[in-house]
C-alpha positions as CSV (number, residue, x, y, z in Angstrom):
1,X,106.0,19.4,259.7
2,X,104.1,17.7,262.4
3,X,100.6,17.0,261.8
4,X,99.9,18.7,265.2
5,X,100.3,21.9,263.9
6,X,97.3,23.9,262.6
7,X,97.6,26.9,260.8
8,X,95.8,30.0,261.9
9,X,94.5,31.5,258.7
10,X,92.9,34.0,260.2
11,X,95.1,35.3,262.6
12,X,97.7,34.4,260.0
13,X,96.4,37.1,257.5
14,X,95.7,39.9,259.9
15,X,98.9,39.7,261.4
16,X,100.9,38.8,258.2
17,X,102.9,36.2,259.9
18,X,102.3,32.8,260.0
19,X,100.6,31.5,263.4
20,X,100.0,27.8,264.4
21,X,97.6,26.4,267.0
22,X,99.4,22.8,268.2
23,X,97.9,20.2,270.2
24,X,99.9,17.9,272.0
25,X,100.2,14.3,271.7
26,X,102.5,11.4,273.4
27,X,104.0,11.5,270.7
28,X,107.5,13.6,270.9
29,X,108.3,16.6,268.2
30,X,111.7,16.4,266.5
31,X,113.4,19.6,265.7
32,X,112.5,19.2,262.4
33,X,108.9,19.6,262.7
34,X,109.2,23.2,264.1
35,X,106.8,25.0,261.5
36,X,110.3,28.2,260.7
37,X,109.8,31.5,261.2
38,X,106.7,31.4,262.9
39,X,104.2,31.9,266.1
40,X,103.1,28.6,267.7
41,X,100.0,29.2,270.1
42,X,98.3,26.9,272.5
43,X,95.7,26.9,275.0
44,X,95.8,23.9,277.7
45,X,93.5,23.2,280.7
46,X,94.9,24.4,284.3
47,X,94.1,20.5,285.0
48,X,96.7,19.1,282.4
49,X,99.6,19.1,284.5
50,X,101.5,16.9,282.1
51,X,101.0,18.9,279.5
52,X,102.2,21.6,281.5
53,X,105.6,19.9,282.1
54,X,105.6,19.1,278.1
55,X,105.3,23.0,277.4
56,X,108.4,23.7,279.4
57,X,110.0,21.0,278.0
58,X,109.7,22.5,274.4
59,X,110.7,25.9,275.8
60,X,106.8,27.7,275.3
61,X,106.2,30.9,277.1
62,X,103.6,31.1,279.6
63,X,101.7,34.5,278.1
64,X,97.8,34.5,280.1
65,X,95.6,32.7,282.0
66,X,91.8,32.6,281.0
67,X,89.1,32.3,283.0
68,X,85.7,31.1,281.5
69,X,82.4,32.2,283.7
70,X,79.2,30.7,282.9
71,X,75.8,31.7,284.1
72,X,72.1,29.9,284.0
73,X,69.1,32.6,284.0
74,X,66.1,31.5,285.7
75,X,63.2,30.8,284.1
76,X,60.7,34.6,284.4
77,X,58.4,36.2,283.0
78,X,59.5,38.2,280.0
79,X,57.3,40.0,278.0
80,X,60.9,41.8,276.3
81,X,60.9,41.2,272.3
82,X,63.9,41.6,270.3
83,X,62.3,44.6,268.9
84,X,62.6,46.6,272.1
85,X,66.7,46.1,272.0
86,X,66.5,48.2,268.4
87,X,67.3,51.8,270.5
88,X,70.6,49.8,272.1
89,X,71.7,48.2,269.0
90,X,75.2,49.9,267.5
91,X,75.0,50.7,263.7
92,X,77.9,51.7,261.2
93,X,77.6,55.0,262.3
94,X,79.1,54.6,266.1
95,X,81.8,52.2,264.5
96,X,84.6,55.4,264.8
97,X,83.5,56.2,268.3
98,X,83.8,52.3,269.5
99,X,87.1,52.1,268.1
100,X,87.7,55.1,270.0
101,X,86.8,53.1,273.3
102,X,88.2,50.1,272.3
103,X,92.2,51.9,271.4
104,X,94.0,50.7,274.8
105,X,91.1,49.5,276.5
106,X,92.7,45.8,275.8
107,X,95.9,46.5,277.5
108,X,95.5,42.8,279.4
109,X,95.0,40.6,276.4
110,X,97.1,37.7,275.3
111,X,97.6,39.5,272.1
112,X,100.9,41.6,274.0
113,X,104.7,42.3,273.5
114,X,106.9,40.8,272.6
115,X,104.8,38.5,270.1
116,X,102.0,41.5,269.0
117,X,102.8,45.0,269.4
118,X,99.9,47.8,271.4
119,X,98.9,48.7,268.0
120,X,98.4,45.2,265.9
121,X,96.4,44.6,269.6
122,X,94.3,47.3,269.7
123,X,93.9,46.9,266.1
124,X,92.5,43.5,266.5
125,X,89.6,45.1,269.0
126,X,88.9,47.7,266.8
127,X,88.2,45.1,263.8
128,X,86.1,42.5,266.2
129,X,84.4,45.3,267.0
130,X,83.7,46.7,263.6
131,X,83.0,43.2,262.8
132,X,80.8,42.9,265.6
133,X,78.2,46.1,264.6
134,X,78.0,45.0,261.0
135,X,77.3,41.3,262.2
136,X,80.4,39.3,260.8
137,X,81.0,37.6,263.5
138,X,79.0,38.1,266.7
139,X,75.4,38.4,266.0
140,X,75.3,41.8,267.2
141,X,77.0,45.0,269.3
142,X,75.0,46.5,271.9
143,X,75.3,50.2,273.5
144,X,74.4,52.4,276.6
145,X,74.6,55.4,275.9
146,X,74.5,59.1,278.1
147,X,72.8,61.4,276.1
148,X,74.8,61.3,272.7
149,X,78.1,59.6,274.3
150,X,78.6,55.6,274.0
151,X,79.2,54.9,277.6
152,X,79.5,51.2,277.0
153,X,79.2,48.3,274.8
154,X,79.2,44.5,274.6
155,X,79.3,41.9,272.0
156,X,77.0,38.8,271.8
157,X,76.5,35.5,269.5
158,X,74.0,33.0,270.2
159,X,75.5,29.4,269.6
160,X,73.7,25.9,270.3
161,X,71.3,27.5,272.9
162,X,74.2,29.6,274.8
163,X,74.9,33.4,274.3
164,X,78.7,34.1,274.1
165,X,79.8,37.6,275.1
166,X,82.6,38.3,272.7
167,X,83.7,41.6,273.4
168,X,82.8,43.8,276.7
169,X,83.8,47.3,277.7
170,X,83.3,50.8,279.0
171,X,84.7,53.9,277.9
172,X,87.0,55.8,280.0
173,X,85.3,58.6,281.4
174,X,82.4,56.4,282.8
175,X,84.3,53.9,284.4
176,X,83.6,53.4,288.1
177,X,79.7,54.5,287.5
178,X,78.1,50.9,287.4
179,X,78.4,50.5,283.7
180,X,79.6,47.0,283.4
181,X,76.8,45.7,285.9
182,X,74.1,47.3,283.3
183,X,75.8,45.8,280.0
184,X,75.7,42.1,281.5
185,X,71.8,43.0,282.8
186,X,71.4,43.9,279.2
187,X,72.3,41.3,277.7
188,X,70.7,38.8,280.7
189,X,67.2,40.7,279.3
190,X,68.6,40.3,275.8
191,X,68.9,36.6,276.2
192,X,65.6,36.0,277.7
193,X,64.2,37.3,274.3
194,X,65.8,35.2,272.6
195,X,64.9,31.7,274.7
196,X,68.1,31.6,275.3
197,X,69.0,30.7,279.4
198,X,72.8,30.1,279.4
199,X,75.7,32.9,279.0
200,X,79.4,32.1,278.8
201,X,82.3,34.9,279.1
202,X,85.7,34.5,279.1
203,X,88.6,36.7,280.4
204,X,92.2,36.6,281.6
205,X,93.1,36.0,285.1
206,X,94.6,39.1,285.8
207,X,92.0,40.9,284.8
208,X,90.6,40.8,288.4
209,X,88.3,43.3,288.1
210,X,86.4,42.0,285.0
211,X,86.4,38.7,287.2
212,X,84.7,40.6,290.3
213,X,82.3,42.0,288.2
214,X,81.3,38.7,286.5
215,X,80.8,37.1,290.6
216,X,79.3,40.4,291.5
217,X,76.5,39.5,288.4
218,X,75.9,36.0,289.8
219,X,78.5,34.4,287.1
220,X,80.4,30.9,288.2
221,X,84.0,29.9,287.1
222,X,83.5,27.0,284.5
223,X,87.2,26.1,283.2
224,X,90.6,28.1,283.6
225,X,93.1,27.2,281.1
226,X,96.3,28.9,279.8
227,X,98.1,30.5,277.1
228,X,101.5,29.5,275.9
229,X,103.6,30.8,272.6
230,X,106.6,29.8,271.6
231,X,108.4,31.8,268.6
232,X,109.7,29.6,266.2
């Protein structure tokens, strides 16, 4: 197999097939190097136009385009400690209703048919997310709620100074009500607790309205790239 190829243990495992990531070289791959019976995923730059020409060559599939939006908060006056977040932080207990939210909220994502199926996608969500609230991967899950009802949520990890917002979303029935301007001015406030002045988000590109919202906020677009699978 060509040394190119990475396996994707994780994805590999929760999936129960075998998944590759591969990163092109000037060097060609024979037929022969294939990795059988398997998912080979990469992610390329929009600016890599001869990669682009390479993918089609090797007959990938284009699958999504992502769109990473960065923002720098000014330097204010906070008096906010990390303490005050403790009434918005999700515990094990709202784990069932986020996985509630998060079942075909994800209906975008790159994880789609033919390669995934709706439920090994929204299964994926619901386990970041449970992974999220019990601090496995991002740092931590915060929630709005109205009165007892989770209204909306979003997923943070702070990394080399910048906060990363993993996961972001609103449940159904308060959609339209502002809800998604008030999670990313959460965890703006959130950051500022924390020192930290940089946030980076990431979506697809045809998920126009998540990329309004992020403009909307005072977010700027820092790198598209795009997906591209090819089934083995």
């Amino acid at each position: 197999m060509h040394n190119n190829f990475t396996v994707k243990e994780w994805d590999s495992h929760f999936f129960n097939k075998k998944i590759f990531s591969l990163v092109l070289t000037s060097e060609n791959i024979k037929n022969t190097d294939w990795p059988s019976n398997s998912l080979i995923t990469t992610k390329i730059s929009s600016n890599n136009y001869q990669c682009l020409d390479k993918f089609n060559k090797y007959g990938f599939s284009f699958v999504e385009g992502e769109i990473v939006f960065k923002k720098n908060l000014l330097e204010v006056n906070n008096s906010v400690s990390l303490s005050s977040f403790n009434c918005y932080l999700a515990l094990e207990n709202d784990i069932d209703e986020l996985k509630d939210i998060v079942n075909n909220l994800y209906v975008k994502s790159r994880f789609r048919e033919p390669w995934f199926s709706p439920a090994e996608r929204d299964s994926f969500y619901q386990t970041w997310i449970e992974n999220a609230v019990l601090s496995k991967f991002d740092d931590c899950c915060l929630v709005l709620k109205s009165e007892s009802d989770i209204s909306g949520f979003v997923t943070v990890r702070i990394r080399n100074n910048e906060a990363i917002i993993g996961l972001i979303g609103v449940a159904s029935n308060f959609q339209g009500q502002g809800i998604g301007s008030k999670l990313l001015k959460l965890i703006e406030t959130y950051c500022l607790a924390n020192n930290v002045r940089n946030i980076r988000v990431s979506t697809q590109t045809s998920n126009t309205p998540a990329a309004n919202l992020y403009s909307k906020n005072g977010f700027s677009i820092a790198d598209i790239s795009y997906w591209f699978y090819k089934q083995v």
